[in-house]
C-alpha positions in Angstrom: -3.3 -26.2 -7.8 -3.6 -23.7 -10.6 -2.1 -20.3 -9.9 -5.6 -18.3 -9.9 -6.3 -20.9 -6.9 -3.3 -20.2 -5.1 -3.7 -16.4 -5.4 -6.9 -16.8 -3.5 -5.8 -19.2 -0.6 -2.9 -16.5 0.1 -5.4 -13.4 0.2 -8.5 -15.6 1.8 -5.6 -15.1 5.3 -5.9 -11.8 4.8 -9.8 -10.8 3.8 -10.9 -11.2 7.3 -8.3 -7.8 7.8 -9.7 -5.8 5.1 -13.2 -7.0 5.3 -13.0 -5.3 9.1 -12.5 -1.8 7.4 -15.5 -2.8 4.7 -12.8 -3.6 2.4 -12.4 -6.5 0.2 -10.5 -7.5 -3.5 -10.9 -9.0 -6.1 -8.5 -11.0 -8.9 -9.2 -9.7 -12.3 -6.1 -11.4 -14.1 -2.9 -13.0 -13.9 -0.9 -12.0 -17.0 1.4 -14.2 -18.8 4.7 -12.8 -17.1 2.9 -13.7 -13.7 1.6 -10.4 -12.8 -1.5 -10.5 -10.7 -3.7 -7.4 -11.4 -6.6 -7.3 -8.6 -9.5 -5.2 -8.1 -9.7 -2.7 -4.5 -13.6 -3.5 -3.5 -15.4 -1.9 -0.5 -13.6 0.9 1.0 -10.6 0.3 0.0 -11.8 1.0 -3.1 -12.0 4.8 -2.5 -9.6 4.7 0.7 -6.7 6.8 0.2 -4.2 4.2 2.4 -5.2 1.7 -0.4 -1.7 2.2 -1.2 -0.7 1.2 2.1 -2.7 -1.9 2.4 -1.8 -3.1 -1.3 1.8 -2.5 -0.7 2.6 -3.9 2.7 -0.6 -6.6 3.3 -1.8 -8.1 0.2 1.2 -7.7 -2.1 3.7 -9.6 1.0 0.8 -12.2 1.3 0.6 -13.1 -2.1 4.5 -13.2 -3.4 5.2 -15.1 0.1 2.7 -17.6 -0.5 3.4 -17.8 -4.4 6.9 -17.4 -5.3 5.9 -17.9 -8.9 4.0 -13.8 -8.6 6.4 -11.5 -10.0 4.6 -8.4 -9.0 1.1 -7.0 -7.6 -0.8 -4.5 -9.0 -4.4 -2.8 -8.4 -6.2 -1.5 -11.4 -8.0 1.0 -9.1 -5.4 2.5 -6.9 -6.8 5.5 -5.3 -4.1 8.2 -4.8 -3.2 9.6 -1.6 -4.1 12.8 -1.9 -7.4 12.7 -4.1 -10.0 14.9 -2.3 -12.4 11.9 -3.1 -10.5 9.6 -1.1 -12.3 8.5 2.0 -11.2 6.9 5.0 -13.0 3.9 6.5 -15.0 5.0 9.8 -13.1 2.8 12.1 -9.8 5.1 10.9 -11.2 8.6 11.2 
C-alpha cells in the first residue's frame, strides 16, 4: 500500500470528527523526506482552532498509523488570532 494510500486510511477515522464541524482535508503532497503537507477544507479552513485540530487530531492519527510520516503540516493554517477566523456554529 503506497504511502498516499495509507495517509488516507489513517485520516478517513477521523473525517467523520471534522466533517461534524463542516470541516474536512485534503492531501496535497508527501515530500521526499516524508512530510505530508495537507489542505484545511470546510471550516476548518477559516477556523481559528485549526491549529488545535491539526496538532492534536490529524497530525497523532497520521504518524500513529504511519510511522514512516516524519512530520504534518497544513499549507493553510489559519492563525489564532486573525480577525477573519471564524468558529464553526456548533462551537460558538
Amino acid at each position: 500500500m503506497s504511502l498516499v494510500s495509507q495517509v488516507e486510511a489513517a485520516l478517513d477515522t477521523i473525517r467523520p470528527y471534522l466533517e461534524t464541524d463542516g470541516g474536512n482535508v485534503s492531501v496535497e503532497e508527501i515530500t521526499p523526506d516524508n512530510v505530508v503537507k495537507l489542505k484545511l477544507l470546510g471550516s476548518c479552513e477559516s477556523c481559528p482552532m485549526s491549529i488545535m485540530t491539526l496538532k492534536a487530531g490529524i497530525e497523532q492519527a497520521i504518524m500513529k498509523a504511519v510511522p514512516e510520516i516524519t512530520a504534518v503540516e497544513a499549507i493553510n493554517l489559519t492563525d489564532i488570532d486573525d480577525p477573519n477566523a471564524v468558529l464553526p456554529a456548533n462551537m460558538r
